[in-house]
N, C-alpha and C positions, 0 to 999 in steps of 0.2 A: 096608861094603856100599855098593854104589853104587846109588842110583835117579833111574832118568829124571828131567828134568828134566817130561814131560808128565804122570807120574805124581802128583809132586810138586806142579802146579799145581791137579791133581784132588783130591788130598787138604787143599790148604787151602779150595778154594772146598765143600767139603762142609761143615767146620769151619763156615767162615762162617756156608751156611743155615742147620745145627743153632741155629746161634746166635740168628740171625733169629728161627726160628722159637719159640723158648722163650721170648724176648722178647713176639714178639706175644702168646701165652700168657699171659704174666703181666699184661698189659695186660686183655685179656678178662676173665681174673677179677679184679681192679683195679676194674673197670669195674665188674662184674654186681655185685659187692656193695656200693657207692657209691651204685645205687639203688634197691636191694630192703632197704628200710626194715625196722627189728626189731618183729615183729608187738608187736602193740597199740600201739606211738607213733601211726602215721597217726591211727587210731580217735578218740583219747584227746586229740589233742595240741591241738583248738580251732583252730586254723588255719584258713583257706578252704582246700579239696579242690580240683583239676583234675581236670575229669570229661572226655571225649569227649561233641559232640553227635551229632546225629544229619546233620551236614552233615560231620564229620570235625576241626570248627573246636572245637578246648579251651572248656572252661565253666566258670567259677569257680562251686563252691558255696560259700555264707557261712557261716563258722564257726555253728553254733549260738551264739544268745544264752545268755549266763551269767545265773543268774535274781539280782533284784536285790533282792529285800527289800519292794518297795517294791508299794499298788497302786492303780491308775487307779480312779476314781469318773469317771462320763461326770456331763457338765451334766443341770443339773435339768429336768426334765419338769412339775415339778408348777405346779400353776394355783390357784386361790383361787376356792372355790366357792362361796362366800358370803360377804360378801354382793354382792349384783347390782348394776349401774348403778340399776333402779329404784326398788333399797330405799330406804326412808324406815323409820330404826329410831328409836324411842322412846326418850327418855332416862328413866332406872333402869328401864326393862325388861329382861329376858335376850334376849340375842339369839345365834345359833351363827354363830361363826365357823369357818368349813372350808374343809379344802385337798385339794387330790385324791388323794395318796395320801402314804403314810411319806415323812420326808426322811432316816431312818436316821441322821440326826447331831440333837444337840440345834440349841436356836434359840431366838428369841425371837419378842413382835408388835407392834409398837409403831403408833402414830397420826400419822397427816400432816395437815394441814391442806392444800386445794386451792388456796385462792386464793394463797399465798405459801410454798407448799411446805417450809416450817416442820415441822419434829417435836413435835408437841402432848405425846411422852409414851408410856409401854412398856404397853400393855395386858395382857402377862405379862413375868416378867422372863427364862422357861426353859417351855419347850415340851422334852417328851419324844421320842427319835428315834424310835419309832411312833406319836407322836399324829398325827390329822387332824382334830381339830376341837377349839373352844374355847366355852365358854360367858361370854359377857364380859358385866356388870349395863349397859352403857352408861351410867357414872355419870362413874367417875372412870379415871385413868391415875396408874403412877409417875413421877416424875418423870426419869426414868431409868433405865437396865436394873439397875445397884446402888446407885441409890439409894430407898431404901420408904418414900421420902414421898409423900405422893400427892395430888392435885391435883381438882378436880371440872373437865369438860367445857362449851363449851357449844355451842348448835346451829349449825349450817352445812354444808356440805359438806366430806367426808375421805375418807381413800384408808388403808386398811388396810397394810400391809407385814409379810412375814417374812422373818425374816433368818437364817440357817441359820448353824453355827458351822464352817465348811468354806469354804476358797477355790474349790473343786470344785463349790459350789453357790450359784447365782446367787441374789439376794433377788428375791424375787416382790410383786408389787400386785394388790391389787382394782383394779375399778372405781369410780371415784368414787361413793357415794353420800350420803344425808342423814340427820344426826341431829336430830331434831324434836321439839316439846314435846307433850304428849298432846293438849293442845286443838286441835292444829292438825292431827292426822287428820283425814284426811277416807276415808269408808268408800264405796269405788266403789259406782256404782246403774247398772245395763243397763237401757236401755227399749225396754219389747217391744212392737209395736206390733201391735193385733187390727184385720186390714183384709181382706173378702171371705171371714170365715170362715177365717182362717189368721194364725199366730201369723209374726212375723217383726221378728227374726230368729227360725228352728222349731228351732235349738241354740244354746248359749250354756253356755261353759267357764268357770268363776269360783273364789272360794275363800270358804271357809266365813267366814258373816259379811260377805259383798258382799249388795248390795239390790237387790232387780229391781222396775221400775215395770211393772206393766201398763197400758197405753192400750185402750180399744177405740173404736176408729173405724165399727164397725159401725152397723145403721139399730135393731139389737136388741140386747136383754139377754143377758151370756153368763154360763152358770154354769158359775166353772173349778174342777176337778176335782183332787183329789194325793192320791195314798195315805197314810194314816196324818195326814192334816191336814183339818179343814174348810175345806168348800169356801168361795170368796169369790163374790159377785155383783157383776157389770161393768154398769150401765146403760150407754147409748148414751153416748159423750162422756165417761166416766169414768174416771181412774183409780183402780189402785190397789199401794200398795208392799209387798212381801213382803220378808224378813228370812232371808235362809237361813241363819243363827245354829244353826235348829232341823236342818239338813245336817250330814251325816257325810261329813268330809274321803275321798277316793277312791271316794265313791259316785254313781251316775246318776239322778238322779228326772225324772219326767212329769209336765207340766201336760197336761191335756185336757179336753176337751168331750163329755159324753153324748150331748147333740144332733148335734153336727158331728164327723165323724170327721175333717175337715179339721185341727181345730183340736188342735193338737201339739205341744205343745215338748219337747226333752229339755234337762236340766239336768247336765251333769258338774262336780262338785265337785274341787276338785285336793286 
């Protein structure tokens, strides 16, 4: 059978596109399955994500962190709350040593001396992770945190310190204060001065066992007056010292005059 030679030219170039076109085909699906990931890898797989923003510009989201075991303690907070820059404690009296709050790790407390910042010695050798305070005899220290020999103190100025058993936790300081011999207290006296019929100072803040002088400068006699105490008499020129020993620590008491309603003092005991 004969056929055209334009017949013939027809029938290969048809050939051809079929071909073409099966090809592209298998490229398309080639393609679409190369990035349509098998559900749950993407989810699962820890990697950073590409996201779209909100400008059209790709965004890397950061893999979730893997959890490690492991956990952060922030720096200490805590401060030493006693004792104060103007304590002056007594040696073999009890004295509290306190810190603001738990350091949740154990610790110790040991003694500095200030003039040459020397370690005088372990006031305990293990403080508990809830304690906040100490009752130390201000006698003696160990010689060290394990060693339980122990040593006696003597007076001058020291700087308290705890040391916590944690990198995570900084050692903390008092403030300098004094250890002193008993003779050498001295017991604060406020003097109240009585001038025009009025106490002044007319308040005065203290603590149980400070001594108040009274003066009066007036041209008269004053009789002062306190609940639950007899009264004292002030001649012109006079003084005289009161002992608030007989004060209850957090209470407020009144000096006054029946004569003079001027004459006032309030008394707060801390």
């Amino acid at each position: 059978m004969n056929i055209k030679p334009n017949y013939l030219v027809i029938t290969i170039s048809i050939l051809v596109v079929s071909m073409v076109a099966v090809a592209l085909i298998a490229m398309i699906v080639r393609d679409t399955q190369t990035e349509s990931p098998a559900p749950g890898n993407q989810a699962n797989s820890g990697a950073p994500q590409t996201t779209p923003s909100a400008n059209g510009t790709p965004t890397q989201t950061p893999a979730p962190a893997k959890p490690s075991g492991n956990t952060t303690v922030a720096g200490s907070k805590i401060s030493i709350l006693s004792p104060i820059a103007s304590n002056s404690w007594v040696i073999g009296q009890n004295n509290l040593i306190r810190w603001s709050s738990e350091g949740k790790v154990p610790g110790s407390i040991y003694l500095v001396r200030v003039s040459d910042k020397a370690v005088v010695g372990w006031i305990i050798s293990n403080i508990g992770p809830h304690q906040t305070s100490y009752t130390w005899d201000t006698r003696d220290v160990f010689l060290s945190r394990t060693n339980p020999a122990k040593k006696n103190i003597e007076t001058g100025n020291y700087i308290i310190k705890i040391k916590f058993d944690s990198n995570a936790m900084p050692e903390i300081s008092s403030a300098p204060f004094s250890i002193i011999y008993s003779t050498e207290v001295q017991i604060p006296t406020y003097n109240v001065q009585i001038k025009d019929f009025k106490f002044n100072p007319a308040t005065i803040t203290l603590k149980k066992g400070d001594k108040i002088r009274f003066t009066n400068n007036d041209p008269v006699e004053h009789r002062i007056m306190l609940a639950s105490v007899s009264p004292f008499v002030l001649p012109p020129g006079q003084s005289f010292v009161f002992d608030t020993s007989v004060f209850q620590s957090g209470s407020s008491y009144t000096f006054y005059s029946e004569a003079y309603s001027t004459l006032t003092l309030k008394v707060t005991v801390q």
